[in-house]
PDB file of N, CA, C, O and CB in Angstrom:
ATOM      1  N   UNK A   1     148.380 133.891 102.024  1.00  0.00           N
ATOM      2  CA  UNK A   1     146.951 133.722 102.085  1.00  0.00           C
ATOM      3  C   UNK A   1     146.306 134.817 101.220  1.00  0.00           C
ATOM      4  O   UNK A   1     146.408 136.020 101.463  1.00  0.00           O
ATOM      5  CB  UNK A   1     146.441 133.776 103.564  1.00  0.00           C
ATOM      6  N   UNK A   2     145.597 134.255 100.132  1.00  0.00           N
ATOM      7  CA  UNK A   2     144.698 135.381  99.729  1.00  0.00           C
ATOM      8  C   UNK A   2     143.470 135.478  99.871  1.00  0.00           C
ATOM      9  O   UNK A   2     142.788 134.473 100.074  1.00  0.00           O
ATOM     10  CB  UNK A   2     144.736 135.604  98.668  1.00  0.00           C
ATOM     11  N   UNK A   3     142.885 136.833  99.786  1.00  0.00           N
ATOM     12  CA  UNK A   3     141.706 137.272 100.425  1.00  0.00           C
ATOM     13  C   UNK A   3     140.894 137.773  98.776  1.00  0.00           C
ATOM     14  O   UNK A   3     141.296 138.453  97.832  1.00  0.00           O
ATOM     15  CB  UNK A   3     142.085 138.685 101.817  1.00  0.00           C
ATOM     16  N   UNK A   4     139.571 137.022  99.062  1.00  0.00           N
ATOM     17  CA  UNK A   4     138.611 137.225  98.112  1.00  0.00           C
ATOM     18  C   UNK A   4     138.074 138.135  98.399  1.00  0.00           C
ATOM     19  O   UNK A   4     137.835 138.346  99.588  1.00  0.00           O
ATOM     20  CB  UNK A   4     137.818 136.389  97.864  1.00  0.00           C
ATOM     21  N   UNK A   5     137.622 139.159  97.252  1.00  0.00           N
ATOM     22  CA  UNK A   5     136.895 140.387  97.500  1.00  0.00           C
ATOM     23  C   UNK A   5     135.258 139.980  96.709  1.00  0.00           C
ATOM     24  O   UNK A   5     134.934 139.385  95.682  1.00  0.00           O
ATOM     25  CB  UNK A   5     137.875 141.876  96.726  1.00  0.00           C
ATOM     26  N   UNK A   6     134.619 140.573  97.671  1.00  0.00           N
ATOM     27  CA  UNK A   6     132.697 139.880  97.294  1.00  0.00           C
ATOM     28  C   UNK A   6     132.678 141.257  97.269  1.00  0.00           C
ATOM     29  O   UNK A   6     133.248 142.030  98.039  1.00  0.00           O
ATOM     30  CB  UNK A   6     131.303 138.767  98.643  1.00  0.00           C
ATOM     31  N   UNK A   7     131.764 141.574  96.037  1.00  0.00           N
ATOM     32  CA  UNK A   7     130.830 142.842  96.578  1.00  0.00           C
ATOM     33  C   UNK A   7     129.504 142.958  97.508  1.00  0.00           C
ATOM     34  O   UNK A   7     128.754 141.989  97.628  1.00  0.00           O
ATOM     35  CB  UNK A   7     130.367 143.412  95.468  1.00  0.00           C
ATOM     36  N   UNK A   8     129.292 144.008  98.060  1.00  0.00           N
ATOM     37  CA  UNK A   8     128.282 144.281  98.452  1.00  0.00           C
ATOM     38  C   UNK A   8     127.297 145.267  98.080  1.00  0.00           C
ATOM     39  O   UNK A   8     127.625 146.449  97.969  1.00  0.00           O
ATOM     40  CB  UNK A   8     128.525 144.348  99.300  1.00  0.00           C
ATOM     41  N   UNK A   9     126.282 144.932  97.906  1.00  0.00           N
ATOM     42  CA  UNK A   9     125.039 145.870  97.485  1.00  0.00           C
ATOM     43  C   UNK A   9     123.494 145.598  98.459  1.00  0.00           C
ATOM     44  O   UNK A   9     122.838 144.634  98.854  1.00  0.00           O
ATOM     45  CB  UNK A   9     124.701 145.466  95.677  1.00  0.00           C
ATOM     46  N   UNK A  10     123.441 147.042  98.526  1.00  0.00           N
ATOM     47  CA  UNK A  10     121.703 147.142  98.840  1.00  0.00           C
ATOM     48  C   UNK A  10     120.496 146.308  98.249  1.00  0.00           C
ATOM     49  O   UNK A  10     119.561 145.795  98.863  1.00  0.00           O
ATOM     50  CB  UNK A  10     121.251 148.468  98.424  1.00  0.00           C
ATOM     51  N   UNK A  11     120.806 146.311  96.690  1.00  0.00           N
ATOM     52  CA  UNK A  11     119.776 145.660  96.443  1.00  0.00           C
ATOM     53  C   UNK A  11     119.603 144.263  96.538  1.00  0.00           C
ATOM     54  O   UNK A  11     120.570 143.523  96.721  1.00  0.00           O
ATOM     55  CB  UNK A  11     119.522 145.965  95.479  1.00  0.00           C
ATOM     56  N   UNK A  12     118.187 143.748  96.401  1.00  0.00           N
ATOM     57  CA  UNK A  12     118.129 141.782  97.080  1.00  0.00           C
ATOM     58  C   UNK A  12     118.609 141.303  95.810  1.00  0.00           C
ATOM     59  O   UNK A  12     118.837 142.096  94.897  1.00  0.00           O
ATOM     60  CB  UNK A  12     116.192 140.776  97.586  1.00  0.00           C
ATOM     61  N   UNK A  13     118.812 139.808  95.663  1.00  0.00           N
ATOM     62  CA  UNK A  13     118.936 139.022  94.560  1.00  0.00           C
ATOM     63  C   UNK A  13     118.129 138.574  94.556  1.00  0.00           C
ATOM     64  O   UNK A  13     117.424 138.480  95.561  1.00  0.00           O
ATOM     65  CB  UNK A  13     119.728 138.299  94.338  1.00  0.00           C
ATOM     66  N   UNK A  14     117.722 137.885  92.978  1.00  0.00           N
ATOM     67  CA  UNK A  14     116.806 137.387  92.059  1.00  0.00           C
ATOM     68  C   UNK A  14     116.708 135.977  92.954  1.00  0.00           C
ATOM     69  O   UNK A  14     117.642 135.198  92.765  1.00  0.00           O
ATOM     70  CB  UNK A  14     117.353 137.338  90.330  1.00  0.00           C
ATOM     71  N   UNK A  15     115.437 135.468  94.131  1.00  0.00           N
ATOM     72  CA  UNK A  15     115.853 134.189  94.353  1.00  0.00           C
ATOM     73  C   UNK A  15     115.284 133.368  92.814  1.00  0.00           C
ATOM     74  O   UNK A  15     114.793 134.044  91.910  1.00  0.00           O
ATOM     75  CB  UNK A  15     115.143 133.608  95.936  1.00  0.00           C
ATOM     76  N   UNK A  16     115.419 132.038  92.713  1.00  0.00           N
ATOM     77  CA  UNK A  16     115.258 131.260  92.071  1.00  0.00           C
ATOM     78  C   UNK A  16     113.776 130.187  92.622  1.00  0.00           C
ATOM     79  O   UNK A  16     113.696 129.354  93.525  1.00  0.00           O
ATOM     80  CB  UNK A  16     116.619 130.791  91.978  1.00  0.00           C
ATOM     81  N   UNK A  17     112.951 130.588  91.807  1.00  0.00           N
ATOM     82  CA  UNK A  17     111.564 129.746  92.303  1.00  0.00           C
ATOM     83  C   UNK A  17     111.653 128.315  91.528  1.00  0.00           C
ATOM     84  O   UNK A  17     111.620 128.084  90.319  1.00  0.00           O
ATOM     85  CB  UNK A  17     109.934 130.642  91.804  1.00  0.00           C
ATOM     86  N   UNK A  18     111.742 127.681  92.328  1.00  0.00           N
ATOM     87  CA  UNK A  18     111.627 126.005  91.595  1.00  0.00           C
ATOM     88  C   UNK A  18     110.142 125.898  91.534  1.00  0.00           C
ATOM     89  O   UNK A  18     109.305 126.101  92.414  1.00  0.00           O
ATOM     90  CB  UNK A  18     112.350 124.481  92.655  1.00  0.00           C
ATOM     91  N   UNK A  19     109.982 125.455  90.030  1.00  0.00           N
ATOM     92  CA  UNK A  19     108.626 125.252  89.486  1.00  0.00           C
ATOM     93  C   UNK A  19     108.455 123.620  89.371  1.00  0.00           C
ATOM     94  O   UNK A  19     109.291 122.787  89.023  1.00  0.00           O
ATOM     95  CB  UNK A  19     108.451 126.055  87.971  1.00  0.00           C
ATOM     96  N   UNK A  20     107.138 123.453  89.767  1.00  0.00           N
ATOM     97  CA  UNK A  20     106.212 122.009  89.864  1.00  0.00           C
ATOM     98  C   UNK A  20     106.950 121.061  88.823  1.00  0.00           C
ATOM     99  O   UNK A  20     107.017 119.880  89.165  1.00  0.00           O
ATOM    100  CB  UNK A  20     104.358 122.220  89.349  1.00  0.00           C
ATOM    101  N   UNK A  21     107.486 121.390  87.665  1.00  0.00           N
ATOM    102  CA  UNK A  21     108.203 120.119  86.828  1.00  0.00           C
ATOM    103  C   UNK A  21     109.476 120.053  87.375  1.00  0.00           C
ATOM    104  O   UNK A  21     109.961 118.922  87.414  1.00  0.00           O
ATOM    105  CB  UNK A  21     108.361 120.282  85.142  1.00  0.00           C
ATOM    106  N   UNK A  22     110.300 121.179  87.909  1.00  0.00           N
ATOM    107  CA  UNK A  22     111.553 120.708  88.444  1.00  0.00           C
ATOM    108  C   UNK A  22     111.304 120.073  89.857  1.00  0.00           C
ATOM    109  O   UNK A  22     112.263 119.325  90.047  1.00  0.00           O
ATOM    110  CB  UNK A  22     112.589 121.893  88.515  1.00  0.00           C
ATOM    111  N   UNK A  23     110.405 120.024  91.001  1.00  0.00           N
ATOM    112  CA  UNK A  23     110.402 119.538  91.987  1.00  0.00           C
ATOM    113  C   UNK A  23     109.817 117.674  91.302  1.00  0.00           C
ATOM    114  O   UNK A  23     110.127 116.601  91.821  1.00  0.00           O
ATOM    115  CB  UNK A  23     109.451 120.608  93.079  1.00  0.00           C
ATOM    116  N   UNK A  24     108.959 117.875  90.076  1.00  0.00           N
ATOM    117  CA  UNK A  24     108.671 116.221  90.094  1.00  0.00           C
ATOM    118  C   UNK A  24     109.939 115.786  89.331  1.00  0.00           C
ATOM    119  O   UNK A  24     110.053 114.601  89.643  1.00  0.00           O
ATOM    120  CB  UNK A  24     107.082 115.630  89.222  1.00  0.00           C
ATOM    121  N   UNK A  25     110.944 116.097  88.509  1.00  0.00           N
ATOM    122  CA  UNK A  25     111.759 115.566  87.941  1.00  0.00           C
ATOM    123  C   UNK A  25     113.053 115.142  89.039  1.00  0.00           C
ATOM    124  O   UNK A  25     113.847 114.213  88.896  1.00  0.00           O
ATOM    125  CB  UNK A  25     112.002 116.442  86.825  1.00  0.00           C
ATOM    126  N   UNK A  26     112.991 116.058  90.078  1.00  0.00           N
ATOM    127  CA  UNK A  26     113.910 115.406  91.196  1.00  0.00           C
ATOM    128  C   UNK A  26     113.527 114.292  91.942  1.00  0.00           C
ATOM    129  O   UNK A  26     114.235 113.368  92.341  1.00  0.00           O
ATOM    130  CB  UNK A  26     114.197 116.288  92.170  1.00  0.00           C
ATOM    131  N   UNK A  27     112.268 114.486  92.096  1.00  0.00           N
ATOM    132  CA  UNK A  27     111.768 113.256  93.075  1.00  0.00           C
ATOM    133  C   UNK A  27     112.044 111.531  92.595  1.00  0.00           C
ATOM    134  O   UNK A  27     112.505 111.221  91.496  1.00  0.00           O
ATOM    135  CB  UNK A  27     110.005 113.471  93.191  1.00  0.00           C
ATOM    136  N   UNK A  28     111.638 110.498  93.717  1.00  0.00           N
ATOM    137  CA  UNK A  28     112.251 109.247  93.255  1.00  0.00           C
ATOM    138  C   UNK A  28     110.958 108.173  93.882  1.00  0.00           C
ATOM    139  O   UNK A  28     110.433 107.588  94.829  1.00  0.00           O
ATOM    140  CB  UNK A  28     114.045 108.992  93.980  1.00  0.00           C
ATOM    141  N   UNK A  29     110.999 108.521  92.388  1.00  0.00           N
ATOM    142  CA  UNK A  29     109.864 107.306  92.688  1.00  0.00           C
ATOM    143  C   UNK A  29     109.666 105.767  93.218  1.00  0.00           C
ATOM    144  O   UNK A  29     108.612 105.226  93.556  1.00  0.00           O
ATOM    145  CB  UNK A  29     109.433 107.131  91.694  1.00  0.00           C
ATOM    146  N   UNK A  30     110.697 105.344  93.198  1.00  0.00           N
ATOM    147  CA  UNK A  30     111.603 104.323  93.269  1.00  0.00           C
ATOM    148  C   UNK A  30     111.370 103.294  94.786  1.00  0.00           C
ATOM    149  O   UNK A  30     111.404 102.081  94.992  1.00  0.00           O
ATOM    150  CB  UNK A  30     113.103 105.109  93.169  1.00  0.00           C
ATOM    151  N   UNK A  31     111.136 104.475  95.624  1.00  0.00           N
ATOM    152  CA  UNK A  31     110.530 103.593  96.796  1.00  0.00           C
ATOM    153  C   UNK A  31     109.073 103.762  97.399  1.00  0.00           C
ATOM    154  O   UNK A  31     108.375 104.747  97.158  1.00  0.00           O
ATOM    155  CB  UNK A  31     111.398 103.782  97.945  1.00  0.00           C
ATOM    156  N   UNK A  32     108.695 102.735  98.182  1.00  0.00           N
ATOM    157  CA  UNK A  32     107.080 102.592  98.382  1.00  0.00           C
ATOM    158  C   UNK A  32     106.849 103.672  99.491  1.00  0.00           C
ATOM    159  O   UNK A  32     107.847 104.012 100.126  1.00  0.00           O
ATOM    160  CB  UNK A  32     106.506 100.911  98.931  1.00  0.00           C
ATOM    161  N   UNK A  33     105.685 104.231  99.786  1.00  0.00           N
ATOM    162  CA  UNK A  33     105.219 105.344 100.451  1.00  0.00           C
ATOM    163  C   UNK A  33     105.376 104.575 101.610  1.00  0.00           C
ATOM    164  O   UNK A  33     104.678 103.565 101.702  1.00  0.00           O
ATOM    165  CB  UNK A  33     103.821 106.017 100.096  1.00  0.00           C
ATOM    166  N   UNK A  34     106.378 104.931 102.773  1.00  0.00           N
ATOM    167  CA  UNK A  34     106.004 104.300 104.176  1.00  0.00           C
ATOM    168  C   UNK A  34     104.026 104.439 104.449  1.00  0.00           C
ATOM    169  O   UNK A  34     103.226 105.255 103.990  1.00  0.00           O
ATOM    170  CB  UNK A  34     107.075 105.422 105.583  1.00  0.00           C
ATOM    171  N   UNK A  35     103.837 103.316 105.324  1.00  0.00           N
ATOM    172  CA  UNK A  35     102.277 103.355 105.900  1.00  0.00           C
ATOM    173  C   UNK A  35     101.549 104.419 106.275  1.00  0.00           C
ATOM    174  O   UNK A  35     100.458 104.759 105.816  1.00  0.00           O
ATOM    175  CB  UNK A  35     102.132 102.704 106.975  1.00  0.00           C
ATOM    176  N   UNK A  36     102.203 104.955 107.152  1.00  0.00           N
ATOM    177  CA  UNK A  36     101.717 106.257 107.569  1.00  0.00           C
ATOM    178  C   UNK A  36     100.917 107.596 106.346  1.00  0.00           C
ATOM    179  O   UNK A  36      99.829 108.170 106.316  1.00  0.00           O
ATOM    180  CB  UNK A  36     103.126 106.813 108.238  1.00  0.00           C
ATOM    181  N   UNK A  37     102.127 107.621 105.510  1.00  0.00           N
ATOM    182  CA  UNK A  37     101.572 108.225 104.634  1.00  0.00           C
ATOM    183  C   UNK A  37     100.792 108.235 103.663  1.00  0.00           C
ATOM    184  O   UNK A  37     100.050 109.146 103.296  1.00  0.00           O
ATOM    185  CB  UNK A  37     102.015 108.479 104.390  1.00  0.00           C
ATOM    186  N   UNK A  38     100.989 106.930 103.105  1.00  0.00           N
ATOM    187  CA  UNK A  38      99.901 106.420 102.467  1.00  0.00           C
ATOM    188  C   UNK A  38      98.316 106.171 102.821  1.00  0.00           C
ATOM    189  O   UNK A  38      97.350 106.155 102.057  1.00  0.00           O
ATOM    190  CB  UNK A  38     100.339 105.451 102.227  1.00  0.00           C
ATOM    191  N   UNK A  39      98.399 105.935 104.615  1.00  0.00           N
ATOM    192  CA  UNK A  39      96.942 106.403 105.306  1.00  0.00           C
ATOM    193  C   UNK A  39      96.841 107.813 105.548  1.00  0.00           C
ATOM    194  O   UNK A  39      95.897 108.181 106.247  1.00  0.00           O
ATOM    195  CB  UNK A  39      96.672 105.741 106.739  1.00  0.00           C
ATOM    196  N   UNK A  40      97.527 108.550 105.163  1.00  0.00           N
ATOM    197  CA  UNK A  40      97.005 110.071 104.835  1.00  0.00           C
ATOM    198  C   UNK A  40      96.439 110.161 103.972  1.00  0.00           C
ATOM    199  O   UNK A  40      95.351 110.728 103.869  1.00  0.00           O
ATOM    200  CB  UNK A  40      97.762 111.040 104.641  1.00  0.00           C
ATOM    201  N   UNK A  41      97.125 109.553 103.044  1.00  0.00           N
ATOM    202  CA  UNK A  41      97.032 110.107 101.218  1.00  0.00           C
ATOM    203  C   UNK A  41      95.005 109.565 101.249  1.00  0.00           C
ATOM    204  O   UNK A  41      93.969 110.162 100.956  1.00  0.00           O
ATOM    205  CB  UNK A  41      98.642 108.556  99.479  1.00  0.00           C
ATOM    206  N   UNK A  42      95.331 108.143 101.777  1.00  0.00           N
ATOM    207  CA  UNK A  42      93.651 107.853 101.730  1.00  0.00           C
ATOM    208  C   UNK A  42      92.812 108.200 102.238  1.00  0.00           C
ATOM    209  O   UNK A  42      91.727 108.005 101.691  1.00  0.00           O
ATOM    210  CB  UNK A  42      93.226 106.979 101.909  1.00  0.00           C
ATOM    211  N   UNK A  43      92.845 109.009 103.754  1.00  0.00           N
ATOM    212  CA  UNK A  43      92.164 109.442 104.624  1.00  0.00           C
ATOM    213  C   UNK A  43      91.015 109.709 103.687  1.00  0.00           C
ATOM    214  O   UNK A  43      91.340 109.953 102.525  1.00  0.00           O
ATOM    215  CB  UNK A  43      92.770 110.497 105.440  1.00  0.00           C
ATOM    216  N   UNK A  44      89.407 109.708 104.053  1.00  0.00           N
ATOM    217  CA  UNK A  44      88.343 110.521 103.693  1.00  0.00           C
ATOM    218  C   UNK A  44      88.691 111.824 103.758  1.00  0.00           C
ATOM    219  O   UNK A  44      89.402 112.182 104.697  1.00  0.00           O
ATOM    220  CB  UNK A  44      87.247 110.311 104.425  1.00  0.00           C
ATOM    221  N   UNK A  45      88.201 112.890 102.652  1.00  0.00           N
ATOM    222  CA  UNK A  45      87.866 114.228 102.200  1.00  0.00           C
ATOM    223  C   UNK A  45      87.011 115.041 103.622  1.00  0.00           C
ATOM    224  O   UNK A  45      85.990 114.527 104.079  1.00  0.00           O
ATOM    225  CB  UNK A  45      86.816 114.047 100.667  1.00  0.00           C
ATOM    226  N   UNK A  46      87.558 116.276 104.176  1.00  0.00           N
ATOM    227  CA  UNK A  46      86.367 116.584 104.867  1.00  0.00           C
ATOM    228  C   UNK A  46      85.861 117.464 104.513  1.00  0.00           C
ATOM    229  O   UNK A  46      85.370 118.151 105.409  1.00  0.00           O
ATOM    230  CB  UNK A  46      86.383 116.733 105.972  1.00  0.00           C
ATOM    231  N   UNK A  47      85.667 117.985 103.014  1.00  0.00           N
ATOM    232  CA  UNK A  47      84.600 118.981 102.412  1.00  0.00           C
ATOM    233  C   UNK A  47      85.266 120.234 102.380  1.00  0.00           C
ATOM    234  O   UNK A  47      84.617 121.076 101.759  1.00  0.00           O
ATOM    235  CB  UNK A  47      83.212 119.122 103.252  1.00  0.00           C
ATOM    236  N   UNK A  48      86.377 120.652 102.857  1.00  0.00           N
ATOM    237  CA  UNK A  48      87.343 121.589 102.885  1.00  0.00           C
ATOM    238  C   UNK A  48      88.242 122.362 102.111  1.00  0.00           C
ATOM    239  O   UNK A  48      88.706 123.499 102.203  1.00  0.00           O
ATOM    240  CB  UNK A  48      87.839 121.253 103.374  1.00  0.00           C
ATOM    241  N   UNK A  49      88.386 121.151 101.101  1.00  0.00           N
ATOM    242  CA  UNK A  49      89.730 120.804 100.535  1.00  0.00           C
ATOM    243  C   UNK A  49      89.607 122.117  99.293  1.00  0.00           C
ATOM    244  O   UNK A  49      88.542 122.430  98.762  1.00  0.00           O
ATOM    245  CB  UNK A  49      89.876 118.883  99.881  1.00  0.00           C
ATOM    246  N   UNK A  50      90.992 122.788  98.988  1.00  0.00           N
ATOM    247  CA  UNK A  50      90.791 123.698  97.556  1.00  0.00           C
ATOM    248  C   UNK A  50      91.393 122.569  96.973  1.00  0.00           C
ATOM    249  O   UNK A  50      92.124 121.729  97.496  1.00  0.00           O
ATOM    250  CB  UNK A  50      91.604 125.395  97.244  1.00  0.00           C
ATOM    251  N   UNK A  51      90.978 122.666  95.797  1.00  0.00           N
ATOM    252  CA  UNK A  51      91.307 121.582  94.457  1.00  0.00           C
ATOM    253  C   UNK A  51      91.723 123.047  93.083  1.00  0.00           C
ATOM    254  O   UNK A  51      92.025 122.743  91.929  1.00  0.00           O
ATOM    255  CB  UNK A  51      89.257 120.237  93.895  1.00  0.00           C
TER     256      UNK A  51
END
């Protein structure tokens, strides 16, 4: 059996921020918005909203 050696360090790692074109290039467009959500998506505005 061999045993892998990992280092360890104090300092954090670099996470990886997924940016707005890599989250839409994964997505699948492919199927229809169940109901529910789609009566979100339409709900009336209640004056709140940041844009």
């Amino acid at each position: 059996m061999e045993k892998e050696e990992k280092n360890l360090s104090d300092k954090p790692t670099k996470l990886h921020r997924t940016t707005m074109d890599e989250l839409l290039a994964a997505s699948d467009y492919s199927h229809s918005q169940p109901l529910e959500e789609r009566e979100w998506i339409d709900a009336p505005v209640v004056g709140r909203e940041l844009i």
